[in-house]
C-alpha positions in Angstrom: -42.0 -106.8 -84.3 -40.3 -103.7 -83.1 -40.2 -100.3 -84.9 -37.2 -99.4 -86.6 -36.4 -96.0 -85.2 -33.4 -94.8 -83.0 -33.2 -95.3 -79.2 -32.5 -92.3 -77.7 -32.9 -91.4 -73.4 -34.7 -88.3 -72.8 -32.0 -86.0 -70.7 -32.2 -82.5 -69.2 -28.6 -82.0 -70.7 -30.5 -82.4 -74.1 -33.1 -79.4 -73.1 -29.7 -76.6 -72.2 -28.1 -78.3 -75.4 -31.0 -77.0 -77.8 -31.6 -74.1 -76.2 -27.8 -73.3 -76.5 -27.5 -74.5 -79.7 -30.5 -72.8 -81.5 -31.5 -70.0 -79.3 -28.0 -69.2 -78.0 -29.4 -65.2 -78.2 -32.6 -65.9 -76.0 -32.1 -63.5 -72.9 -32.2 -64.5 -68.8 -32.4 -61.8 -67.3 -32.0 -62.6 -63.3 -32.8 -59.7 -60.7 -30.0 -60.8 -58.1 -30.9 -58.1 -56.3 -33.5 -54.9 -56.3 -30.3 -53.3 -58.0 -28.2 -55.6 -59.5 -29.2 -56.9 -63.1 -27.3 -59.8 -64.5 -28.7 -60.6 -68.2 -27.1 -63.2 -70.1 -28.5 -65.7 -72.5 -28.9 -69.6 -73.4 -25.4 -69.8 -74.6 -23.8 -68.5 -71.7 -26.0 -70.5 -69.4 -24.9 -73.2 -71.2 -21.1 -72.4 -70.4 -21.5 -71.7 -66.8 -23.7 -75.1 -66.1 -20.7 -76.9 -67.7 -17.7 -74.6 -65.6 -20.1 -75.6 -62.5 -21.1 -79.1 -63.4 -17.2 -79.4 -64.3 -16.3 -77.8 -60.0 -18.9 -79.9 -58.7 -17.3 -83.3 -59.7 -13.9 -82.3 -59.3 -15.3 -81.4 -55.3 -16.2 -85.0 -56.0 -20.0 -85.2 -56.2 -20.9 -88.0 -57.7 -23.9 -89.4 -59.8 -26.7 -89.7 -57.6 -26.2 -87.4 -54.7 -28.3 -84.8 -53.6 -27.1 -81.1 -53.8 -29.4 -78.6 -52.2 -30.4 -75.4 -52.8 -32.2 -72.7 -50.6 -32.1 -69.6 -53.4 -34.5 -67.0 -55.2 -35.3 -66.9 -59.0 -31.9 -66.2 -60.6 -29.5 -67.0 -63.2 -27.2 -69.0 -60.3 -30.3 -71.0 -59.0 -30.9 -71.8 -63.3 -27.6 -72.8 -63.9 -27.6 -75.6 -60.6 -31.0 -76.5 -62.2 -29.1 -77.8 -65.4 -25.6 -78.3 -63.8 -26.4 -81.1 -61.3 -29.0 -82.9 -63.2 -27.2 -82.8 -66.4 -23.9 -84.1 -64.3 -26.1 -87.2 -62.8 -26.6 -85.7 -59.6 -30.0 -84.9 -58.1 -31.3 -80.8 -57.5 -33.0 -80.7 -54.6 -34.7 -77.2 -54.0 -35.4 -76.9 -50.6 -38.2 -74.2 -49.5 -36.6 -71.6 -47.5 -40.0 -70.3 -45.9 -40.4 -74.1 -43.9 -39.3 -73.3 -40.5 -36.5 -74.6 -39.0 -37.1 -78.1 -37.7 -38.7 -79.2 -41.4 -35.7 -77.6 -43.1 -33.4 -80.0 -41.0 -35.3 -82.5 -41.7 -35.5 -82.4 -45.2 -31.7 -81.9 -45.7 -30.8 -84.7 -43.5 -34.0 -87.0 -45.3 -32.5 -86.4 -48.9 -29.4 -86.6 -47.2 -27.7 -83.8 -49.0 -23.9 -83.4 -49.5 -23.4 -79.5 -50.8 -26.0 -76.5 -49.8 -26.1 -74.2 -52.0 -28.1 -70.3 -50.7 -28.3 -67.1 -51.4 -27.3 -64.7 -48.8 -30.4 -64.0 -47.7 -30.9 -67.7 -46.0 -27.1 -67.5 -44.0 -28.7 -67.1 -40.6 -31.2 -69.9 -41.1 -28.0 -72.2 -42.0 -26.1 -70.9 -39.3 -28.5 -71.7 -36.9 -28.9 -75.2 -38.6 -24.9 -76.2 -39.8 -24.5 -78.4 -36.5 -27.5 -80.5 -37.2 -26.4 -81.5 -40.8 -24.4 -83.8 -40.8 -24.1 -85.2 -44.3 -23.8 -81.8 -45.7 -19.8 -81.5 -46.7 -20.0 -77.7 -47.7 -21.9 -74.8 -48.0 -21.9 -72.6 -51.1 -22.8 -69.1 -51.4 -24.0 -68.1 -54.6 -22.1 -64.5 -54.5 -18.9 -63.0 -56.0 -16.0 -63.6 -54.0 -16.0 -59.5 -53.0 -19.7 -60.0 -51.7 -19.0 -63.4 -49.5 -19.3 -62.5 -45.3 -17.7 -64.1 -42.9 -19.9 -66.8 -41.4 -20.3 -69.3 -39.2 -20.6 -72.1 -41.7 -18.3 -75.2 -42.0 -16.5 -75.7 -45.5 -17.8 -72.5 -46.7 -17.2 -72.0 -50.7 -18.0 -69.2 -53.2 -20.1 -70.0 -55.8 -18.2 -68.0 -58.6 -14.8 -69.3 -57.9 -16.4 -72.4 -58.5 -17.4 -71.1 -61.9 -14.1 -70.1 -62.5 -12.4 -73.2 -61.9 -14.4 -75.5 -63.7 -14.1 -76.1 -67.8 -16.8 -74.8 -70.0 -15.3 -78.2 -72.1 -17.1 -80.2 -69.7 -19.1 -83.4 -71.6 -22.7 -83.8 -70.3 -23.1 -88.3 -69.5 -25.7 -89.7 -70.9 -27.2 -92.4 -69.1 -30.4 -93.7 -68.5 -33.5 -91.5 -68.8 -35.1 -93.2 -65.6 -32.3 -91.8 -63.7 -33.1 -89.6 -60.7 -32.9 -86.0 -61.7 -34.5 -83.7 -59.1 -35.9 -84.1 -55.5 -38.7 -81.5 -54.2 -40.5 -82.3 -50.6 -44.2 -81.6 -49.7 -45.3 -79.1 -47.1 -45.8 -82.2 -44.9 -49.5 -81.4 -44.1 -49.7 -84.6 -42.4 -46.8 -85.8 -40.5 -43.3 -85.3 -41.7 -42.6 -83.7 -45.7 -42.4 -86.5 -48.0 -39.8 -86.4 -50.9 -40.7 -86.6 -54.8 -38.3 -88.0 -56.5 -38.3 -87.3 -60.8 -36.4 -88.8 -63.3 -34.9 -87.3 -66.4 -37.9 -88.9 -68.7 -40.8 -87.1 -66.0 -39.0 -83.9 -66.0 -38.5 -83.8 -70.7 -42.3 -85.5 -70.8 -43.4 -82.5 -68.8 -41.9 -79.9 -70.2 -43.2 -81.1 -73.4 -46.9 -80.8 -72.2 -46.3 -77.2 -71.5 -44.9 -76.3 -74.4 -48.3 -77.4 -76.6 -50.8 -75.4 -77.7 -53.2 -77.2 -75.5 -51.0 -77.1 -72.6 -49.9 -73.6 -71.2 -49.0 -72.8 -75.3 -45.5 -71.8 -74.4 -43.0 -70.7 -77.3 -39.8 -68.8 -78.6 -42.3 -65.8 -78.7 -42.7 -65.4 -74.8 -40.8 -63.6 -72.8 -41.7 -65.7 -69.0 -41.9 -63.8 -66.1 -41.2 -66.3 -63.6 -43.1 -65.1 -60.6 -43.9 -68.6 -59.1 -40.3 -70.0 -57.0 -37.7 -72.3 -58.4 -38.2 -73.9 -55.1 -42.4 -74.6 -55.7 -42.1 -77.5 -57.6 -39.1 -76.7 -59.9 -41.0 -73.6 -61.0 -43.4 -75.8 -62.3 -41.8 -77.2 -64.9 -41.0 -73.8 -67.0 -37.2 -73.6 -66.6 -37.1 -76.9 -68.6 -39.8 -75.8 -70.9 -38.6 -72.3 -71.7 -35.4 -74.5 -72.7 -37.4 -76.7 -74.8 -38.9 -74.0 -76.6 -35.9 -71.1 -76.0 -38.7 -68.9 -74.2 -37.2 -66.2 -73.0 -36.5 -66.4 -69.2 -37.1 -62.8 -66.6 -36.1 -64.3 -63.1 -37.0 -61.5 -60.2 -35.3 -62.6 -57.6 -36.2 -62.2 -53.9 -38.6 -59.1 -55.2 -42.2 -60.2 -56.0 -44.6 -57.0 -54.9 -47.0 -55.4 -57.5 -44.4 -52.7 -58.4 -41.6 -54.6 -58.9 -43.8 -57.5 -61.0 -45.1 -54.3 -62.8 -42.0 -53.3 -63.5 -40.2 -56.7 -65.3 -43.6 -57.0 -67.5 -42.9 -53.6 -68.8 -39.3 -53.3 -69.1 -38.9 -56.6 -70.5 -42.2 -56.9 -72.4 -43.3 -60.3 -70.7 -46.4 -61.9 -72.6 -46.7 -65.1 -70.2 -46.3 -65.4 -66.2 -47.0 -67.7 -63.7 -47.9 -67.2 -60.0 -49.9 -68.0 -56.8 -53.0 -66.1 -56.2 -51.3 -64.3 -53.5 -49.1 -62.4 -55.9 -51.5 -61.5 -58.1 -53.4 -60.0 -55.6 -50.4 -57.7 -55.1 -49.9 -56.9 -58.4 -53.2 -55.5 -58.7 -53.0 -53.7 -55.5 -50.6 -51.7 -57.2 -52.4 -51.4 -60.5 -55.3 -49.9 -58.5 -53.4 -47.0 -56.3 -51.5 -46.1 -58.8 -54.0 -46.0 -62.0 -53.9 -42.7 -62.6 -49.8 -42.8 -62.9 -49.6 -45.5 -65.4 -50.0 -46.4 -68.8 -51.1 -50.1 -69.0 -51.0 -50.2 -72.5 -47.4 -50.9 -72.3 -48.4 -54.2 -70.8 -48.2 -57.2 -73.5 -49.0 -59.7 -70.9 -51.2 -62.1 -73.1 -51.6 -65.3 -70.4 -51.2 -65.7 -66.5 -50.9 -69.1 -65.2 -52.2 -69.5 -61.7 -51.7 -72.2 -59.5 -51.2 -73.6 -56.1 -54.4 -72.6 -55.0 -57.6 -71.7 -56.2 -57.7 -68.4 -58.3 -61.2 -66.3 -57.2 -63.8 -65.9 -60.1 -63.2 -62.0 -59.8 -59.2 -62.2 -60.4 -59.9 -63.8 -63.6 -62.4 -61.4 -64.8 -59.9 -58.6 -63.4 -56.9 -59.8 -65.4 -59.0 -60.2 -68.8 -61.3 -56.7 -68.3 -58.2 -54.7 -67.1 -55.3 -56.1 -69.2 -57.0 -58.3 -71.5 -54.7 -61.4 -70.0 -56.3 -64.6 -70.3 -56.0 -66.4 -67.0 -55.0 -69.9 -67.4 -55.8 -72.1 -64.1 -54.1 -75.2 -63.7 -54.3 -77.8 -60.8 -51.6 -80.3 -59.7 -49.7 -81.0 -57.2 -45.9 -81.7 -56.0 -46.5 -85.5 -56.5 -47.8 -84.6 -60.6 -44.6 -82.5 -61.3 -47.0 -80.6 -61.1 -49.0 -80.2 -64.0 -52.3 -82.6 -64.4 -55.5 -80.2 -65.8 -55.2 -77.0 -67.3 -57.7 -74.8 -67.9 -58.0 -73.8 -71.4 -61.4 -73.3 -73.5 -62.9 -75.1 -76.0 -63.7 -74.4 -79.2 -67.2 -74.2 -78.6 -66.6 -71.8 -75.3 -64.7 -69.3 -76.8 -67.8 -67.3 -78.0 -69.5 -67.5 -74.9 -70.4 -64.2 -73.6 -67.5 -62.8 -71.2 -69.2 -63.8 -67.8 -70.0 -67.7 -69.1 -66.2 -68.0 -69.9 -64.7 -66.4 -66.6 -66.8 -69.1 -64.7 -65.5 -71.6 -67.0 -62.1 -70.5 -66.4 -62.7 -70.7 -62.6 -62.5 -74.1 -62.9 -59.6 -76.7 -62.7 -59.3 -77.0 -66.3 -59.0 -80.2 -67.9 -56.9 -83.4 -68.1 -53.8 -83.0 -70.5 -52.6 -85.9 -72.5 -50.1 -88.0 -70.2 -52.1 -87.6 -67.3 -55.2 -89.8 -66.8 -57.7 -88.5 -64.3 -60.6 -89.4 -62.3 -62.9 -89.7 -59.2 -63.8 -92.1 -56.9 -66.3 -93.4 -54.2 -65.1 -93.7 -50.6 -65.3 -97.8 -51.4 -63.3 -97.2 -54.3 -65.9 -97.0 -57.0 -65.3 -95.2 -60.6 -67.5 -92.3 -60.5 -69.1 -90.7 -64.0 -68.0 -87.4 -65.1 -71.6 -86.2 -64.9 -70.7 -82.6 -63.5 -72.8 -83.7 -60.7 -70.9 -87.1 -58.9 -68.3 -86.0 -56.4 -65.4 -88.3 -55.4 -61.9 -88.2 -54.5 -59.2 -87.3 -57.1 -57.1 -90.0 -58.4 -54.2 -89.4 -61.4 -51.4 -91.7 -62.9 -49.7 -90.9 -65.6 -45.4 -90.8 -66.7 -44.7 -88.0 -64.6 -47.1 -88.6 -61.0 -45.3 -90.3 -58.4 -45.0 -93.8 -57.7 -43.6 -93.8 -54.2 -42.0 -91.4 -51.9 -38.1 -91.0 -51.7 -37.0 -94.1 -49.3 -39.9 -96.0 -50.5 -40.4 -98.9 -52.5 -41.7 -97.9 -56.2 -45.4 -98.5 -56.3 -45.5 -97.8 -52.6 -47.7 -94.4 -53.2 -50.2 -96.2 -55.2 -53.1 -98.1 -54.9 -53.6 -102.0 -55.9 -55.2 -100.7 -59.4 -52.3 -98.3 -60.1 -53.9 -94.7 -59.2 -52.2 -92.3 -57.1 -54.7 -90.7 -54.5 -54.6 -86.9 -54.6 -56.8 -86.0 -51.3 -58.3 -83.6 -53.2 -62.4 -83.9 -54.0 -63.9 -82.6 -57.4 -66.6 -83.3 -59.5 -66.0 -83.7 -63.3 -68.2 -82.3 -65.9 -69.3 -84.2 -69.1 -66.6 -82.0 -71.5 -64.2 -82.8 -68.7 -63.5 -80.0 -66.4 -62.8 -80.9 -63.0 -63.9 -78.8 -60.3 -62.5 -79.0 -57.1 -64.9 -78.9 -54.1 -63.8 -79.9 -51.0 -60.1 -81.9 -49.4 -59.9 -85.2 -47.5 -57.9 -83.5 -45.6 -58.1 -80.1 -43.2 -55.2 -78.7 -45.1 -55.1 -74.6 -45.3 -53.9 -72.9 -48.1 -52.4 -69.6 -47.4 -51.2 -67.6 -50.2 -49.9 -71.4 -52.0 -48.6 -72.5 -49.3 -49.7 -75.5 -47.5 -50.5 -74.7 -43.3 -51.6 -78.4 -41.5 -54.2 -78.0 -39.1 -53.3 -81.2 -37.1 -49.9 -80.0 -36.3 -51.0 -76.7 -35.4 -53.6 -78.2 -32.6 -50.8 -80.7 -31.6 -49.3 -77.5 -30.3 -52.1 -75.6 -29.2 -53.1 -78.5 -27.1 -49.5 -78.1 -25.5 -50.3 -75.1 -23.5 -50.8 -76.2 -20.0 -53.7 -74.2 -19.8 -55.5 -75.7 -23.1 -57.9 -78.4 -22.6 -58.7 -79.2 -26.5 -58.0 -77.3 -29.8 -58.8 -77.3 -33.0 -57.8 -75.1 -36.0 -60.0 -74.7 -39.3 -59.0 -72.2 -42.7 -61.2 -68.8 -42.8 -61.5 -67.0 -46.1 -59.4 -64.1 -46.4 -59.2 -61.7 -49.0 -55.4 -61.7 -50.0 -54.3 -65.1 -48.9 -57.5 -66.8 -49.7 -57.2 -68.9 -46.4 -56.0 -68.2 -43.2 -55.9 -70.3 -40.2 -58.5 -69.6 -37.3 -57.5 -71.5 -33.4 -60.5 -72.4 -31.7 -59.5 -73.4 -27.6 -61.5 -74.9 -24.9 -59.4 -74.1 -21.7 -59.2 -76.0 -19.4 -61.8 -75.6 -16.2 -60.9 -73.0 -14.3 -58.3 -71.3 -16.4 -57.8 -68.0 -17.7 -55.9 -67.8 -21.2 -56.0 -64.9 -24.2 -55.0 -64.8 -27.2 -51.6 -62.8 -26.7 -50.7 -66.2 -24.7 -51.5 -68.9 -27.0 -49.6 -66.4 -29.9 -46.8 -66.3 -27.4 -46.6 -70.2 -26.6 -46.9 -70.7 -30.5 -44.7 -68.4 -32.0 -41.4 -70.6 -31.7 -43.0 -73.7 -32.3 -44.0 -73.2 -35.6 -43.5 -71.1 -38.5 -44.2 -67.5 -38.0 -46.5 -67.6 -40.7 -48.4 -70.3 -39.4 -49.7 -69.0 -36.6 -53.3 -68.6 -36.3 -55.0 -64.9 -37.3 -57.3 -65.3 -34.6 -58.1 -67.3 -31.2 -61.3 -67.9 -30.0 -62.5 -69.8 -27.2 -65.4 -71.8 -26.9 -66.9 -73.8 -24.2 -66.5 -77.3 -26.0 -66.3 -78.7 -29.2 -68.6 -80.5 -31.6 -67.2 -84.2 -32.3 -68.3 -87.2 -34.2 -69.1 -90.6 -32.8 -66.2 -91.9 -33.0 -64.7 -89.0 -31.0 -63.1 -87.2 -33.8 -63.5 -83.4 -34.5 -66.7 -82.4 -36.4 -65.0 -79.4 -38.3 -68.0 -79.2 -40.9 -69.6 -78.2 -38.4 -67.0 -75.9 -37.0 -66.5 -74.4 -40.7 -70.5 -73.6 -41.0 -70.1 -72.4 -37.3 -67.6 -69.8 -38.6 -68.1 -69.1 -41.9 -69.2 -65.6 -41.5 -65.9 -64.9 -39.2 -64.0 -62.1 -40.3 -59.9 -62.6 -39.4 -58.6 -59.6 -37.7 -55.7 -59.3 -40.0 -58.3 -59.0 -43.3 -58.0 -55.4 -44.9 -61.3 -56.2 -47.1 
């Protein structure tokens, strides 16, 4: 027997419509630029998502097609969020700081139709234009007076767009499986793989972040959105701030300590969400500058922190300084991204202070939706004893099923689980702790460096016999990459020359810290690189570039 209630899809169209309808007041307050403001509010967002949802089809984009968009945190970048999804059409945020070769190759995977960037990214697509070629337009999200001449093929201005479209525009409504969004790993291992969510994923997650026992977001927030709209769609929070009508501060290209400073104080931010990277910036500035300011203007109540690891003394920092609680979560692009968070129990709340930060330094735990555990190397259920460790494996409504141009299910494993790479143990009230990765991925300031393509072209030097390339602790980006080089007999090679063979091969901010050579190196019996043995071998290595 079926319940008798209404049938209703779950659409992002339905998040802007709430927001519009009973928060219309809630501010947005985008930082375009270091000095140009633009605040507006739900309502209005809700008028220009309809003028540009209106543009877009009559340019004729169509349900399903990809529109891409290389831009900052702003009110532009928020309104594609809404106006392409709630249209039918899939966002795809593209990260800007990929270098050129995985740009390309993302646009032309998702095959996009429109690109859609903020001034700041012209070059990049000027270099790139000729090797797009599904891409119909380009569209600059400026005024009209601020658009330069470039080099760039069908080249349209975002606000004329606005003004030709009608704010009577009807959102579709269609079926809440439908594609709404497109966001493409770092590719750590071969080329970036798309993650395609649906309309139900994307309302599902949004939920979980709006509960208590999620990240606890509400109308009372004001959001500082530190993290990018191109990290995973934010994270989730520009659909949950709809949800919820949060109040939305967007900063734009600008995310130093002073600037960050500035948007909690001026706007009187209680929530925010970042990578460890920023944070450490933010502090940097608390701390030369603690005799000029007064951080009892600060209302920041809760930090989220995210993409990797956040160290034991940042916590206790944020909540002996400011009084913040620091909320860590863990996820990753294929879990939308949320999957633990990291709030206390009951029970842990009247721990003494030191008890709770090391709680806190922790993954968190598994929120409802998302079902999570670890496994044995042969595939065996491991206990959540606090003691067992195993690889990470989640499913749940909003975790991937298969990549974009896969089959569904494709991603998965015969039993339904999708394997994270990641390795944790699990405590009995279930915390997870991460402790190690299948894979020799660095994390540098949340951003994912691959080890394995960075030897593939260290080993390309003429001069290089072997290579291999392992993270090293550093005190702002929490890992940085170190290149180890066995040259080849009888050659002569320093580090100047492998930076200068590297430098156009990869991103700038891949390259390695530091080179050292070495006389051979350690491998298992199967031939492979022994890099737990390399990592004990340089533990103690201090980067060149760390200030600490």
């Amino acid at each position: 027997m079926s319940g008798l209630m209404q049938q209703q899809d779950l659409l992002i169209s339905q998040l802007l419509e709430h927001a519009a309808t009973h928060h219309a007041q809630v501010e947005i307050v985008s930082h375009v630029s270091e000095r140009q403001v633009y605040r507006s509010n739900w309502g209005q967002l809700r008028t220009r998502a309809k003028r540009l949802a209106s543009a877009l089809t009559a340019l004729g984009v169509q349900p399903g097609q990809r529109i891409a968009t290389l831009a900052w945190n702003t009110h532009r970048h928020l309104e594609l969020y809404y106006a392409v999804a709630g249209m039918g059409a899939i966002s795809h945020t593209v990260n800007p700081r990929l270098f050129a070769e995985q740009i390309s190759y993302i646009i032309n995977h998702a095959a996009d139709e429109y690109v859609f960037f903020d001034l700041g990214f012209a070059d990049q697509l000027v270099a790139l234009a000729s090797q797009l070629p599904t891409v119909k337009g380009f569209v600059a999200l400026c005024e009209r007076s601020e658009l330069p001449a470039l080099a760039l093929p069908h080249l349209l201005c975002y606000e004329d767009l606005i003004d030709q479209g009608s704010p009577d525009f009807n959102w579709p409504e269609f079926d809440e499986n439908t594609a709404s969004s497109l966001c493409y790993t770092s590719g750590t291992t071969g080329n970036p793989k798309g993650v395609l969510y649906s309309h139900r994923s994307t309302v599902l997650h949004a939920w979980t972040a709006c509960t208590v026992d999620g990240l606890g977001l509400s109308t009372s927030d004001s959001v500082l959105l530190a993290v990018p709209m191109f990290h995973v769609n934010a994270w989730g929070i520009p659909y949950a701030a709809a949800m919820c009508g949060a109040k939305l501060v967007l900063p734009g290209p600008g995310v130093s300590g002073e600037r960050l400073y500035a948007h909690m104080v001026n706007e009187g931010c209680t929530f925010s969400l970042g990578v460890p990277t920023v944070w450490l910036g933010f502090f940097q500035y608390l701390e030369s500058q603690r005799e000029s300011l007064d951080l009892s203007r600060l209302k920041l109540k809760r930090v989220v922190v995210g993409g990797s690891a956040a160290p034991r003394a940042m916590i206790e920092k944020f909540g002996t300084l400011l009084g913040t609680f620091v909320i860590q979560a863990w996820g990753m692009t294929e879990t939308s991204p949320l999957a633990t968070i990291g709030n206390l129990l009951p029970a842990q709340q009247a721990l003494p202070a030191a008890q709770r930060y090391d709680i806190q330094a922790r993954q968190g735990r598994a929120v409802f939706g998302i079902e999570v555990g670890i496994f044995s190397p042969d595939g065996q259920r491991l206990p959540h004893d606090g003691k067992s460790v195993g690889e990470i494996k989640v499913r749940g409504p909003w975790v991937v099923s298969a990549y974009y141009g896969s089959q569904a299910g494709a991603a998965l494993g015969a039993d339904g689980w999708f394997a994270t790479g990641d390795v944790a143990l699990i405590d009995t009230e279930g915390f997870v702790q991460i402790t190690d990765r299948t894979k020799d991925v660095i994390k540098s300031g949340g951003e994912w460096i691959s080890s394995i393509d960075l030897e593939n072209v260290a080993v390309g030097h003429p001069k290089v016999q072997e290579a291999a390339v392992i993270g090293v602790a550093h005190s702002k980006w929490q890992e940085r990459p170190l290149l180890i080089v066995v040259p080849k007999s009888g050659q002569s090679l320093t580090a100047a020359e492998m930076t200068e063979f590297m430098k156009d091969r990869v991103a700038r901010w891949w390259l390695p810290d530091d080179v050292v050579f070495v006389d051979g190196l350690p491998h298992t019996a199967t031939g492979k690189l022994l890099k737990t043995q390399l990592r004990e071998q340089f533990k103690g290595h201090r980067l060149s570039t760390d200030p600490a």
